[in-house]
N, C-alpha and C positions, 0 to 999 in steps of 0.2 A: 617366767610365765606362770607356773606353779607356787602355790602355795598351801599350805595343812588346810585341811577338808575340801581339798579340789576333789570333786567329783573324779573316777576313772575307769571307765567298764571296759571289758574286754573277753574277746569271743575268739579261743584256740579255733581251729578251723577241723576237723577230720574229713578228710582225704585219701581215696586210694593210693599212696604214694611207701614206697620203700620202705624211707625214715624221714623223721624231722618235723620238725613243730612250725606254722605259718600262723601268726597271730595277730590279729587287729585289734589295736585300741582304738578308744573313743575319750580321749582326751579334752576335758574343758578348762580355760583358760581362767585364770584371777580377772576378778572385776577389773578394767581397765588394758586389759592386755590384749583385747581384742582388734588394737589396728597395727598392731606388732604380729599379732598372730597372721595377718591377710598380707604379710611380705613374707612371699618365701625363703626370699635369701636371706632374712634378719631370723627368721627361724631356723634356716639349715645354718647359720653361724652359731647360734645357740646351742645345737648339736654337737657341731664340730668343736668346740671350744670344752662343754661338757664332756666328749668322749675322748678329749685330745691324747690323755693317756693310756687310752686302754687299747691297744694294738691290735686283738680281737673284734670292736665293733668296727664295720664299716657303714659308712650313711652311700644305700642303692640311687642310683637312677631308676624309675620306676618303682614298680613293686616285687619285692626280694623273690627268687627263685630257691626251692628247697634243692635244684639240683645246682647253686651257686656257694652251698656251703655244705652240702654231704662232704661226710668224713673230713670234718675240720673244728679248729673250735670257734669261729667264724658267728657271729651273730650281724647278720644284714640287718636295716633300718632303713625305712621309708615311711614317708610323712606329706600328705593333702590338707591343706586349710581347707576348712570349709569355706565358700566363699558368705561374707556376709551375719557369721556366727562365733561364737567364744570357742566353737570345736575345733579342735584340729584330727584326723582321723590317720592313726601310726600304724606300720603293719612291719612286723619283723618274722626273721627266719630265721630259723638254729635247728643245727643237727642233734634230736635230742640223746642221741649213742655219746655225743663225744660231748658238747657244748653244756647239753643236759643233766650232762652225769661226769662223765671219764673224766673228762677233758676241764672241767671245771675244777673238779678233784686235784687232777694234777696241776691247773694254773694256781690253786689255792695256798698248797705247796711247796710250789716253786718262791711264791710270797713270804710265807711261812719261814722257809729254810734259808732266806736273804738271793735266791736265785732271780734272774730274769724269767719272769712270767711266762716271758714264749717259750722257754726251754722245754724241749720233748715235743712243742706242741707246733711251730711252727716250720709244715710240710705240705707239701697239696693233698690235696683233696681225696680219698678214698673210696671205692663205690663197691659194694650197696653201702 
């Protein structure tokens, strides 16, 4: 759906909240990919197939809750067509203590050193 100089704006959110970062893009589509974009599920396969490797993202139901990935390395993902337009509007959650910073550190690596990615990282959730 993307290609070089696709436009891509995007607006962190600030929030009274604990930790964690809640992010909306505003994503527009390549000439032509606009009636691909208005099926959601040809779009959430697009996702799923995209992030199929990476154990960390999950694609939400709704829109991602920061208390659904505090203290994890968890990056939540949810996505609205616009109806009728080349946007699709994306909103993601990441705890920015662990996902942010730490926890990326150490998925990095874990890569780095021939390890399983998840290694150290996957555990529930920790609050604050």
């Amino acid at each position: 759906l993307l290609s070089p100089g696709i436009k891509v704006n995007f607006t962190p959110h600030v929030i009274p909240s604990v930790r964690g970062i809640l992010t909306t893009a505003h994503v527009f589509a390549k000439e032509g990919a606009e009636i691909t974009l208005q099926d959601r599920e040809a779009v959430a396969r697009i996702y799923r197939d995209f992030y199929k490797d990476a154990p960390f993202v999950r694609l939400a139901d709704g829109v991602p809750r920061l208390s659904a990935v505090r203290g994890s390395n968890f990056c939540d993902i949810s996505f609205e067509p616009e109806k009728g337009s080349d946007r699709i509007v994306v909103v993601s959650a990441i705890d920015n203590l662990v996902k942010g910073a730490s926890g990326q550190a150490i998925q990095n690596m874990n890569l780095m050193a021939g390890l399983d990615q998840r290694t150290g990282l996957w555990f529930p959730g920790m609050a604050p």
